[in-house]
C-alpha positions in Angstrom: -7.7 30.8 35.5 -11.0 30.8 37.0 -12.7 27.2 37.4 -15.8 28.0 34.8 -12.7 28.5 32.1 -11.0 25.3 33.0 -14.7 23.9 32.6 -15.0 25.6 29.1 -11.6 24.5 27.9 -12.2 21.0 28.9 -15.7 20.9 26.9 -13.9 22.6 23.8 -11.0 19.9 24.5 -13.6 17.1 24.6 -16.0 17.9 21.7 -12.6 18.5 19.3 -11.9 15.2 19.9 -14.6 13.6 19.8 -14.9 14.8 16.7 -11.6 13.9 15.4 -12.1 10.2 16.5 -15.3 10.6 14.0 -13.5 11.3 11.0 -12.5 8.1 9.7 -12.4 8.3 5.9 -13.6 4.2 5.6 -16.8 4.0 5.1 -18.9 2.9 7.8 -19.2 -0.9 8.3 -16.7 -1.6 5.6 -15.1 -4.6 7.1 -12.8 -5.5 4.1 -11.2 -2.2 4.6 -11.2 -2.1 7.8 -9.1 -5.5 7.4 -6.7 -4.7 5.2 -5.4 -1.6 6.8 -1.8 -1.9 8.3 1.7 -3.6 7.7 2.3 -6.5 5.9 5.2 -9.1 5.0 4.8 -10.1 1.8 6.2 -12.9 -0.9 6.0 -12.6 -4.3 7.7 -15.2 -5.6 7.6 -14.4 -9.5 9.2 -11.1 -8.8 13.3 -10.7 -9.1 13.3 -10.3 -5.2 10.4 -12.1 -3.9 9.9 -10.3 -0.3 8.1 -7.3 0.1 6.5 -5.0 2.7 2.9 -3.3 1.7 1.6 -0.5 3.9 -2.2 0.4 3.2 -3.7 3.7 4.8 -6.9 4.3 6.1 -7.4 7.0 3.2 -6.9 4.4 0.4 -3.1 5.0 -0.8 -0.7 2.2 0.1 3.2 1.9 0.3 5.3 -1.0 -1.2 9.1 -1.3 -0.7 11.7 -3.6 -0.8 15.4 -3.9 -1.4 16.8 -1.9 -3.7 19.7 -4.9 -4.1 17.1 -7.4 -5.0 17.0 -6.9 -8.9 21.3 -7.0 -10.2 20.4 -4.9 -13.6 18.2 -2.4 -12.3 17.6 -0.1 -9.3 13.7 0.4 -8.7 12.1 3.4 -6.5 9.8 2.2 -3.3 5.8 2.4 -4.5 3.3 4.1 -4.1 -0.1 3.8 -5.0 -4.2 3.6 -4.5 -6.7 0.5 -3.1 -10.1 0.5 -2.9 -12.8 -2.1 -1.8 -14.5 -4.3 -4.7 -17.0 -6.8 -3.3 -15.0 -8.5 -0.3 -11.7 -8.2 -1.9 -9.5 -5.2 -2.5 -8.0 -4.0 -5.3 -5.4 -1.6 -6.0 -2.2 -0.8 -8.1 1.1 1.1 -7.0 3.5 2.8 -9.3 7.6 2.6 -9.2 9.9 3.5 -11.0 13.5 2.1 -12.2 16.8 3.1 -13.4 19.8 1.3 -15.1 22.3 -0.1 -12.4 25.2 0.5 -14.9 23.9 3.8 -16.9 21.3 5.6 -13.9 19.4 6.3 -16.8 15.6 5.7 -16.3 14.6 1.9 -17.5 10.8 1.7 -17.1 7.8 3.2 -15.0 6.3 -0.2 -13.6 2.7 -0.2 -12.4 1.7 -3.3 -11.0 -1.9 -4.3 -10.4 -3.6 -6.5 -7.5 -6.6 -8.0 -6.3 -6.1 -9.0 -2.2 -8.3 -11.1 0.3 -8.0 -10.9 3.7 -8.3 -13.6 6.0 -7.4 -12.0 9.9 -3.9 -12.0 9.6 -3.2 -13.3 6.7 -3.7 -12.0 2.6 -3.5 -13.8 -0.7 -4.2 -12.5 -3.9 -2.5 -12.2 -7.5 -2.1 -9.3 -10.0 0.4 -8.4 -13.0 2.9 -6.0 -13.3 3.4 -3.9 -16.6 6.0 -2.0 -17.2 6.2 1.4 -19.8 9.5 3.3 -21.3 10.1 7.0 -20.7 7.2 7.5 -23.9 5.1 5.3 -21.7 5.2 2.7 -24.3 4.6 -1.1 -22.8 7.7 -3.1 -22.3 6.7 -7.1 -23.3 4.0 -8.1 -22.0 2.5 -8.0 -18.5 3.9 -10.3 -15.8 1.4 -12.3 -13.6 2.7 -13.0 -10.3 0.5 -14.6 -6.6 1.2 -13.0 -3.4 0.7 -14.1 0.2 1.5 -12.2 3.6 1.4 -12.0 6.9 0.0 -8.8 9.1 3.1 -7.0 10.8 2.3 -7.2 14.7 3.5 -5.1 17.8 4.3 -7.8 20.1 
């Protein structure tokens, strides 16, 4: 390949990157997002296994999971759901849903609500969880719970 081609691949290389690197979809200066995104250890201690792990994107969904062996009536699915930023603090609600342990027949669609603050490495925040049968009906009434966590690091 003649060197003016390995010249013009470079460029194309270089400006496809750069532009890549500039396509960040938080908006600019938002630091509360910019906090919040990553891994997280969390407890919840009003819920029927209190440790959790919470995964927020960069594009505003978020992944909640923990074990499935936590609850002894009913088996839930991991969540999944939507945050956005609301003054400093961020709020969001994710979306599982449970089956029977002793029938596998579906027991509720749980959305739980939350509002976080982040604080470096740590969050702290509180929400409710409300929980719907198959006709999306509400179940009782919603369940307030606290959560704090720590910030999942590589090293």
């Amino acid at each position: 390949m003649p060197k003016s081609s390995n010249v013009k691949a470079f460029l194309v290389v270089a400006i496809l990157l750069s532009t890549l690197t500039g396509c960040s979809t938080l908006p600019a200066g938002d630091d509360a997002a910019q906090r919040i995104v990553g891994a997280w250890f969390v407890q919840m201690p009003e819920a029927p296994f209190p440790y959790h792990m919470l995964l927020f994107n960069a594009d505003g969904t978020m992944l909640q999971s923990n074990p499935d062996a936590g609850d002894p009536h009913t088996s839930d699915s991991n969540g999944m759901g939507v945050w956005v930023v609301e003054g400093n603090h961020i709020v969001g609600k994710f979306v599982e849903v449970t089956a029977d342990r002793t029938t596998r027949a579906f027991a509720s669609r749980g959305e739980i609500a939350f509002e976080i603050d982040v604080t470096g490495d740590a969050i702290t925040g509180a929400g409710s969880a409300r929980f719907y049968d198959v006709n999306g009906t509400l179940n009782g009434n919603p369940v307030a719970f606290t959560l704090s966590g720590v910030r999942v690091q590589p090293r």
